[in-house]
N, C-alpha and C positions, 0 to 999 in steps of 0.2 A: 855584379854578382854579390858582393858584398852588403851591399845597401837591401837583396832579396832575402840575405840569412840575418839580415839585421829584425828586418819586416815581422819574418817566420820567426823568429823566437821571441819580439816585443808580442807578437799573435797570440803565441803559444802561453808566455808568461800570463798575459790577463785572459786568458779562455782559464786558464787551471786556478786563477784566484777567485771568480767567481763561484764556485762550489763553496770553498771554504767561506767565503761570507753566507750564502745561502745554510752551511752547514751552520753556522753559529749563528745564525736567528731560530733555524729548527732546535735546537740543543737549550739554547735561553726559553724560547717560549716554552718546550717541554718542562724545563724548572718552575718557570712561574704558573705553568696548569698544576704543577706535582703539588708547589706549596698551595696551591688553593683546594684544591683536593685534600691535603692533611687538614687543613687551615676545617674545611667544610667537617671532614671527620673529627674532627680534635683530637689530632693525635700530635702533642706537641712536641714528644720524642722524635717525631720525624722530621719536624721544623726544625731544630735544632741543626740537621745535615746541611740546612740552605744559606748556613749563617759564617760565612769566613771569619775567624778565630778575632779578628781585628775588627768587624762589622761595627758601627756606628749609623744611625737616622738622625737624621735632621732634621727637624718638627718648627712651627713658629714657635715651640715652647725651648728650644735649645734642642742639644745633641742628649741622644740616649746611647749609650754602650750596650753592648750584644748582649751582657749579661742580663742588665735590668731589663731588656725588651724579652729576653726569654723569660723571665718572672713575670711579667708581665701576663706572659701570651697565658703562662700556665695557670694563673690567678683567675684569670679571667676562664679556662678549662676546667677551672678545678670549684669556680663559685655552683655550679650547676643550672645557671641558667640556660633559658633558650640562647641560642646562639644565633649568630649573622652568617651569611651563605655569601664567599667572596668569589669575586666574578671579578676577570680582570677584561679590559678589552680595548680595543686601536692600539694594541704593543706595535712598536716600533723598536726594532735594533739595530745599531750600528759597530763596527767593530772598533777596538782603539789601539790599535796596535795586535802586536802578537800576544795573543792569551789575554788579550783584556776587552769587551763591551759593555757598553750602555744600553738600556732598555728603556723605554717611558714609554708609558699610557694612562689609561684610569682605569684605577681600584676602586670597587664598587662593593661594599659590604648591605646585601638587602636581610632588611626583618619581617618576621613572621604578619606585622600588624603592616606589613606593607609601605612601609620608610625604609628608607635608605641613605646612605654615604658614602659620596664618591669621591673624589680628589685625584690631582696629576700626580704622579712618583715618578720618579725617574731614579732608577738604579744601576749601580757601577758593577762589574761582576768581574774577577778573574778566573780564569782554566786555571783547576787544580789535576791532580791525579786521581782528584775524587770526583770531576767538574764543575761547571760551573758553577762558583760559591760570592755569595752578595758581599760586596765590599764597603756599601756607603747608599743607602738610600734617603733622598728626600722626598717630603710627603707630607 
C-alpha cells in the first residue's frame, strides 16, 4: 500500500510540473514576439521593459551594459532611417530552476533591399513581478 501512495504522488508530482514548464515557454516566447513587435515599431520606450536592471550582451566585440545597448537601440530609432523587421525563429526554452530560463534560437533582422542578419542568441531570463525580464544575452 505504501509503495501505491508513493507511485500516486511521484504521478501526481510530475503530471502538475509539466504545465509549468509548458507555461514558461508560452510566457518567454510571448516576450520575445512583444520585443520584436516594439523592435518592428520602434518604440524603444517599450524595449526598455524587456531589459532586467542588470542586463548585459555579449558580442565577439565584448560585453555591452543595458545602458549603452539601450542608447544604442535609440540611436539607431532616432537616426531615421529605414529600419530592419526582426523575426525571431526555432526558439527553444528550457527552464533553470525556479523563476529562471534560457531561450535560444535565431534572430533574423531582414531589409527593405532584401538582406538580411541572422545569428544564434541565447538568453538568460528571470520571473520578476513584472515578468519575464533578459538577464544576459549572447549573440
Amino acid at each position: 500500500m505504501k509503495l501505491r501512495n508513493r507511485l500516486v504522488v511521484i504521478f501526481l508530482l510530475l503530471f502538475l510540473a509539466v504545465p509549468v514548464n509548458a507555461d514558461t515557454k508560452v510566457e518567454v516566447v510571448a516576450v520575445l514576439d512583444y520585443y520584436a513587435d516594439m523592435w518592428n515599431q520602434g518604440d524603444v520606450d517599450a524595449l526598455l521593459g524587456y531589459y532586467h536592471q542588470d542586463f548585459v550582451n555579449i558580442t565577439d566585440n565584448g560585453i555591452v551594459q543595458r545602458d549603452q545597448l539601450i542608447d544604442d537601440i535609440g540611436e539607431i530609432a532616432q537616426s531615421g532611417e529605414k529600419r530592419s523587421k526582426l523575426v525571431f525563429s526555432e526558439i527553444e526554452v528550457r527552464t533553470l530552476g525556479e523563476g529562471n530560463a534560457v531561450a535560444y534560437g535565431i534572430s533574423n533582422l531582414q531589409f527593405d533591399d532584401g538582406s538580411s542578419i541572422s545569428n544564434w542568441f541565447t538568453t538568460i531570463y528571470v520571473k520578476t513581478p513584472f515578468g519575464w525580464k533578459a538577464v544576459l544575452t549572447r549573440n
